[in-house]
C-alpha positions as CSV (number, residue, x, y, z in Angstrom):
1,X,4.0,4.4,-6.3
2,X,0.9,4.5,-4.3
3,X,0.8,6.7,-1.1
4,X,0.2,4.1,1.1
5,X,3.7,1.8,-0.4
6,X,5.5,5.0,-0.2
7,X,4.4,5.4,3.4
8,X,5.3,1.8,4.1
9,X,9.0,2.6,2.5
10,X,9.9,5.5,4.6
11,X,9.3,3.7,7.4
12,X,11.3,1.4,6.7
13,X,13.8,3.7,5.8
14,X,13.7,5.0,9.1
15,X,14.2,1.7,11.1
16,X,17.1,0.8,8.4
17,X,18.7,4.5,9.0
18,X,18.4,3.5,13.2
19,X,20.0,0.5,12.9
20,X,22.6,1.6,10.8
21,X,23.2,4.6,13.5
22,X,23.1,1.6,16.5
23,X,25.9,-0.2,14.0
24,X,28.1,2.7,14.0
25,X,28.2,3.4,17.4
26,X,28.0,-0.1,18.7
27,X,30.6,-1.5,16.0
28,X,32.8,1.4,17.2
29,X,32.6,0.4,21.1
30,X,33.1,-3.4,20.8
31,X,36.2,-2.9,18.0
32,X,38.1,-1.1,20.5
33,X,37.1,-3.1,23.5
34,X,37.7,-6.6,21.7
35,X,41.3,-5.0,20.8
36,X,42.0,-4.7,24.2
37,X,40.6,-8.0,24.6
38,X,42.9,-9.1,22.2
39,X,39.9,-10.3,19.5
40,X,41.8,-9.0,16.7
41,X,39.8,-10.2,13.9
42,X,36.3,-9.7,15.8
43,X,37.6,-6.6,16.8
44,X,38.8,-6.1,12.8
45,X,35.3,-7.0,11.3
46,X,32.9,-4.9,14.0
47,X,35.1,-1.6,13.4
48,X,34.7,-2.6,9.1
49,X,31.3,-3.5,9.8
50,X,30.9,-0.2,11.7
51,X,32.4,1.7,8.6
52,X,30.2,-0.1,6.0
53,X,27.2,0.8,7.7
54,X,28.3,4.9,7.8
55,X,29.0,4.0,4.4
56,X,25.5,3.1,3.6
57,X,23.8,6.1,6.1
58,X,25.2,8.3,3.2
59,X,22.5,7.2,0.6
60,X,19.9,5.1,2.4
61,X,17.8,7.8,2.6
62,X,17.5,8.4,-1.3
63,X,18.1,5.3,-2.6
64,X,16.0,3.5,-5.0
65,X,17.2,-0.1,-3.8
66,X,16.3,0.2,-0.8
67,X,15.4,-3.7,0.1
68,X,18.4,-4.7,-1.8
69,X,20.2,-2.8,0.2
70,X,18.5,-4.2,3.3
71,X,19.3,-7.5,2.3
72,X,23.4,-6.6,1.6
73,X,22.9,-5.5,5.1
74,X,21.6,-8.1,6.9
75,X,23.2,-11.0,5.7
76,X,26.7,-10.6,7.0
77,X,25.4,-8.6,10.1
78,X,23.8,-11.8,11.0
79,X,26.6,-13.5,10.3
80,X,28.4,-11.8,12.6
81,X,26.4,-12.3,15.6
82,X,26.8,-16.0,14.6
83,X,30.6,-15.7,14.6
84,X,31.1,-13.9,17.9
85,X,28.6,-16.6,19.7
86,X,31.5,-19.4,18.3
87,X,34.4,-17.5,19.3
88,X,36.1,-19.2,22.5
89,X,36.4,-15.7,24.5
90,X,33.2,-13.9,23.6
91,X,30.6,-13.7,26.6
92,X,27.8,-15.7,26.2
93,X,25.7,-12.5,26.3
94,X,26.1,-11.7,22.3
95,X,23.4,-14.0,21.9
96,X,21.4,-11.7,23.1
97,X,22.3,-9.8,19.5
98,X,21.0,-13.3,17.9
99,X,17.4,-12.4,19.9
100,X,17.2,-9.4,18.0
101,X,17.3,-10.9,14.7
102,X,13.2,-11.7,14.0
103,X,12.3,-8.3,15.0
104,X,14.6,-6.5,12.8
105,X,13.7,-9.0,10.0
106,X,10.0,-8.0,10.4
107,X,10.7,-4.6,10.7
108,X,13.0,-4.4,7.2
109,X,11.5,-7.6,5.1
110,X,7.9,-8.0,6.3
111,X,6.0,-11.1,7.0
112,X,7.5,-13.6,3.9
113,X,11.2,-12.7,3.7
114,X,11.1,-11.6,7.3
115,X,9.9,-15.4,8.1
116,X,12.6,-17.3,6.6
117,X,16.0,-14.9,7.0
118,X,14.8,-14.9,11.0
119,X,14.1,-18.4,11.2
120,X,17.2,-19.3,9.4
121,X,20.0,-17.1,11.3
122,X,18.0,-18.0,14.3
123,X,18.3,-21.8,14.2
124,X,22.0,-20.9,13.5
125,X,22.7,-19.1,16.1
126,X,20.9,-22.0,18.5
127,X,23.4,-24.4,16.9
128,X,26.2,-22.2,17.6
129,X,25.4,-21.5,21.3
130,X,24.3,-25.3,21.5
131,X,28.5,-26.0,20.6
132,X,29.5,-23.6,22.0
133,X,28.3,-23.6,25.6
134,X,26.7,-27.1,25.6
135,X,29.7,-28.9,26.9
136,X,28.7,-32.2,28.9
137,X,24.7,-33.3,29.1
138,X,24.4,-31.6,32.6
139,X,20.7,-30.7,33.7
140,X,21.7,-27.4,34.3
141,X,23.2,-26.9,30.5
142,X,19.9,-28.4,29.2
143,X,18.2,-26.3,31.5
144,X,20.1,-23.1,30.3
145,X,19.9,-24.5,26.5
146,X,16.2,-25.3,27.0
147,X,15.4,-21.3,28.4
148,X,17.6,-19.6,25.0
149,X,16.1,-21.9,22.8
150,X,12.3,-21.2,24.1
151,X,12.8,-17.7,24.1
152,X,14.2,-17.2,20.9
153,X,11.4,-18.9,19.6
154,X,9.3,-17.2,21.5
155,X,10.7,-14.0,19.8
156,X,10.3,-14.9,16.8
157,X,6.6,-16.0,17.3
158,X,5.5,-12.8,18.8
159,X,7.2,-10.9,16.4
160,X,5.3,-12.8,13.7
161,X,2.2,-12.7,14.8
162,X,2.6,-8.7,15.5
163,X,3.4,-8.3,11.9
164,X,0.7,-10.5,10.6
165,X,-1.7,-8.6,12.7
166,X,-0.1,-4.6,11.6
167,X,-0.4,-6.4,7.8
168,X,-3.8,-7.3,7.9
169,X,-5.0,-3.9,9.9
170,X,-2.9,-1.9,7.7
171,X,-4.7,-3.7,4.5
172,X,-8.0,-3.3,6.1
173,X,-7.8,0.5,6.7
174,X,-6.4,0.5,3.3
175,X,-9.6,-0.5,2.1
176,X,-11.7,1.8,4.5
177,X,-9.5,4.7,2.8
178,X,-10.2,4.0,-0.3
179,X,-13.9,3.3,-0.2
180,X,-17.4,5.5,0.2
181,X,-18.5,4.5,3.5
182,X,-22.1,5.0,1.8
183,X,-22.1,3.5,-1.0
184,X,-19.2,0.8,-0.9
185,X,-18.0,2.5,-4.0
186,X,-14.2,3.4,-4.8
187,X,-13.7,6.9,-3.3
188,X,-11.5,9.5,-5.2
189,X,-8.3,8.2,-3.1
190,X,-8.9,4.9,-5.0
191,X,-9.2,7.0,-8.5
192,X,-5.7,8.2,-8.2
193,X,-4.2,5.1,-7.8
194,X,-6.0,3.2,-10.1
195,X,-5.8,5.8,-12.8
196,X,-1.4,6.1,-12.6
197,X,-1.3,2.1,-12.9
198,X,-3.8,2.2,-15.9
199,X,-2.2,6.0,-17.2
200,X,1.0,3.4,-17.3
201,X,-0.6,0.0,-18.8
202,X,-2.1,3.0,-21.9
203,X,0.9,4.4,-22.3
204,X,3.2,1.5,-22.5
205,X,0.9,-0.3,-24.7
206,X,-0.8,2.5,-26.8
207,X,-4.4,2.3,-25.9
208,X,-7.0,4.7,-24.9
209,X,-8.0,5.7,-21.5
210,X,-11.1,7.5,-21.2
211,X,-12.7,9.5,-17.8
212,X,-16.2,10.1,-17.1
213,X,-17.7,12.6,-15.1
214,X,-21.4,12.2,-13.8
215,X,-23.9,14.2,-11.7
216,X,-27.2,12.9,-10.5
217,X,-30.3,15.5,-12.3
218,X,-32.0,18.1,-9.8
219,X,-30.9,15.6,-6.8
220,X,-31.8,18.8,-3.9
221,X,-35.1,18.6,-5.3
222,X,-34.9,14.6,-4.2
223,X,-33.2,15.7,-0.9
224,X,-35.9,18.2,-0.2
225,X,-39.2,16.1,-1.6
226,X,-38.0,12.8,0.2
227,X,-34.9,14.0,2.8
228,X,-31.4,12.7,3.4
229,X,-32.4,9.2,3.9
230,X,-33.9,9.3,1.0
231,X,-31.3,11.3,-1.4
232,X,-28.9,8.1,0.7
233,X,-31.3,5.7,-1.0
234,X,-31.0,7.3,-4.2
235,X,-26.9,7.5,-4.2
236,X,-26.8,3.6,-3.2
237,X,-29.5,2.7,-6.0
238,X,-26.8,4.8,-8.6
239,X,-24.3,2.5,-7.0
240,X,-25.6,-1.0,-7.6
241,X,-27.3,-0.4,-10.7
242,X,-24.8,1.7,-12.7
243,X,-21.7,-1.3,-12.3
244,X,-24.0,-3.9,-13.7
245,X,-23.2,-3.0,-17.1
246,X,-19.4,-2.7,-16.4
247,X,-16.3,-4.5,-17.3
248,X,-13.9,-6.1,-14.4
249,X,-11.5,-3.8,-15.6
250,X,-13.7,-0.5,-15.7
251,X,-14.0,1.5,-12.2
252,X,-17.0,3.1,-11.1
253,X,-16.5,5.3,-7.9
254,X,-18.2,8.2,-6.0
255,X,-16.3,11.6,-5.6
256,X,-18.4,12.9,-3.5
257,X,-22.4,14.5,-2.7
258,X,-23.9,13.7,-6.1
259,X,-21.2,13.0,-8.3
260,X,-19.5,9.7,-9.6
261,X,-16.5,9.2,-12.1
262,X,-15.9,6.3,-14.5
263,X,-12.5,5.4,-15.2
264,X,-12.8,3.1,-18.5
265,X,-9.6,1.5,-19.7
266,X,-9.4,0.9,-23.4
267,X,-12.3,2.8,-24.1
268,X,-11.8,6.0,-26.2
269,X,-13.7,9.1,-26.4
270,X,-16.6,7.7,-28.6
271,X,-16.9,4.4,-26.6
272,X,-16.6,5.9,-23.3
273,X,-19.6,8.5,-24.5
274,X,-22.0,5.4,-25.8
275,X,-21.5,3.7,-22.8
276,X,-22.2,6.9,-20.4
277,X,-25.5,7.3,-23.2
278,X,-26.2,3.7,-22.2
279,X,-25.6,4.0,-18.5
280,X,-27.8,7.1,-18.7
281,X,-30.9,5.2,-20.0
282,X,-30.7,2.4,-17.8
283,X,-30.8,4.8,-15.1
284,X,-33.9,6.7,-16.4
285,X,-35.6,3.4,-17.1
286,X,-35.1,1.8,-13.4
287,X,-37.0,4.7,-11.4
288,X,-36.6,3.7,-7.7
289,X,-39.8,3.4,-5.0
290,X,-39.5,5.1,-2.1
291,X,-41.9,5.2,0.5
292,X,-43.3,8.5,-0.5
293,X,-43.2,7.7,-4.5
294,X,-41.4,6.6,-7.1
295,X,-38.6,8.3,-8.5
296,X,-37.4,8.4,-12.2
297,X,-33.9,9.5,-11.7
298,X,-31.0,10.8,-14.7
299,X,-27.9,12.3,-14.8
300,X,-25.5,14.4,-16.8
301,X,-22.2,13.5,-17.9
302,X,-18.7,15.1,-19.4
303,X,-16.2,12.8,-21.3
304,X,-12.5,13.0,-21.5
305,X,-9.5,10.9,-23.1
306,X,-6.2,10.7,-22.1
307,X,-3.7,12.2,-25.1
308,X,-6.2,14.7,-26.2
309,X,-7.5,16.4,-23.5
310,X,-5.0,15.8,-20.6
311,X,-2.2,13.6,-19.3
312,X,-3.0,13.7,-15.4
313,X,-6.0,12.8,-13.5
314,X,-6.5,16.1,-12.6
315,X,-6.6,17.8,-16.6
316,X,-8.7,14.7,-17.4
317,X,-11.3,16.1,-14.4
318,X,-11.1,19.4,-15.3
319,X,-12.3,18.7,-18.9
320,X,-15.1,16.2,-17.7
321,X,-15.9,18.7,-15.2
322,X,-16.1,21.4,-18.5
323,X,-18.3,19.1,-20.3
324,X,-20.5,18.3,-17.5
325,X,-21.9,21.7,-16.8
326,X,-22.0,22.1,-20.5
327,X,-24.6,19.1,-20.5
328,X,-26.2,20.8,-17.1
329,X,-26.2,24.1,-18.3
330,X,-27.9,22.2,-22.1
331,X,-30.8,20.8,-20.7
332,X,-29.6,18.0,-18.1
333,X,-30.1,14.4,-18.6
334,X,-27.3,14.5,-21.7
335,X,-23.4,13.5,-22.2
336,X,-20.7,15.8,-23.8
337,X,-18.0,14.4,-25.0
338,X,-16.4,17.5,-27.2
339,X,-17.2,21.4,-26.2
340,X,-20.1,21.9,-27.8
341,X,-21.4,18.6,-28.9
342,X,-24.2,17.4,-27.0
343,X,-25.9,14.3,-27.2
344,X,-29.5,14.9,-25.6
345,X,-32.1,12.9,-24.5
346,X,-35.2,14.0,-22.8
């Protein structure tokens, strides 16, 4: 599971594990005060309720169900809320429990599910104070009627519109995470994520996965001839150019200074190392003009394949790291894809 979902779990988790806690101790308090009250069976299904819920504090902090537990949860909490509002001797002050229902929803479902179980046990819960307290067509029952009604949707707007607006900044810093502020490239975050899902799709399915490993040729020399800005101009040249000859499925990113990786589902070692050879002479046949000169650019490259050289991300990059300073250390401007077994072009 990517970092960010898992992130996005234990927080719920953590709101689900708080309400469960407010469920105990508030299912406690009413069951005793509604026996006294002489509510036997509210009094009866609070103190269950409240026992369910320690019930479910046990493992909801482990489990692996976690939103089908939510949803086990929810449904006959809610209903409960709706049950004390028809009860002919409850206060009319449980609706405020009602009031409570879009934000938990949000908080536990998110925007879709959270949408319809909160609009649903809200409209409920508006019928069921509507017969319940709604008894002649006074002005001041409509009035009353008028105010619940227009706050609980006001509730449930707000609390919409504050998850659609945590969705979409969440998504969008996702994307600043995972990208090379430079370049617009994947970063090395993004790698890791998209290398587990395709590690899964090779596995399940038997195909090859194959990881390049590329460093730009004698780049401080280009930092020092033509400075940063130019070196910048350099790395975002690399970065539109090299993609051009790339599959949807294939993932170009930047790790960092100099260095890129290509992630290349379906390729194996052999195809992955053509296509690096290929990449390699489009690059040294696209020289780019700066204002001082032009620059004829190339790069050396390591190759690795899942199976053979590594199950992880990080074996895979220790190889391609291997066979990259064997093509540095043979000359430059070459790809390795076995120790030893250069493929040069000068």
């Amino acid at each position: 599971m990517p970092k960010q979902l898992e992130a996005s779990e234990q927080h719920r988790r953590a709101v689900l594990k708080a309400l469960l806690c407010i469920t105990v101790f508030g299912g406690l308090l009413f069951g005793i005060v509604n026996i006294f009250r002489e509510l036997y069976v509210l009094s009866a299904l609070e103190l269950g309720y409240a026992a369910f819920s320690a019930y479910l504090l046990r493992f909801i902090g482990t489990t692996e169900r976690l939103r089908f537990w939510t949803v086990i949860f929810l449904l006959p909490f809610f209903g409960l809320m709706i049950f004390a509002v028809l009860l002919p001797r409850t206060s009319f002050t449980v609706f405020a429990w009602v009031q409570t229902i879009p934000i938990i929803c949000y908080l536990l479902l998110g925007l879709r599910t959270g949408l319809l179980m909160s609009a649903a046990f809200v409209a409920m819960g508006l019928l069921a104070f509507n017969y319940r307290y709604m008894t002649d067509a006074s002005l001041f029952n409509i009035i009353i009627v008028a105010n619940v009604g227009l706050s609980s949707m006001a509730i449930m707007l707000f609390s919409h519109v504050y998850e659609r607006s945590r969705v979409d900044n969440e998504r969008r810093l996702l994307e600043l995470a995972s990208k090379d502020v430079l370049t617009g490239l994947a970063n090395r975050m993004k790698l890791a994520e998209v290398f587990e899902r395709e590690r899964s799709h090779a596995l399940r399915d038997n195909k090859p996965l194959a990881l390049v490993v590329l460093d730009l040729d004698h780049f401080k020399r280009i930092n020092d001839q033509f400075g940063h800005e130019g070196g910048d101009q350099v790395l975002r040249h690399v970065a539109d150019l090299l993609p051009t000859r790339l599959r949807e499925t294939d993932l170009f990113c930047r790790l960092g200074g100099e260095e890129f990786a290509l992630l290349l589902p379906g390729a194996d070692l052999g195809r992955a190392a053509e296509l690096a050879n290929a990449l390699r002479e489009q690059l040294c046949a696209t020289p780019l003009q700066l204002d001082n000169g032009l620059v004829t650019l190339s790069f050396s490259a390591g190759v690795a394949a899942l199976g053979e050289d590594g199950s992880s991300l990080d074996a895979l990059m220790r190889t391609a790291d291997r066979r990259l300073y064997e093509a540095k250390g043979g000359g430059r401007n070459q790809v390795v894809a076995e120790e030893q077994d250069c493929s040069v072009v000068r």
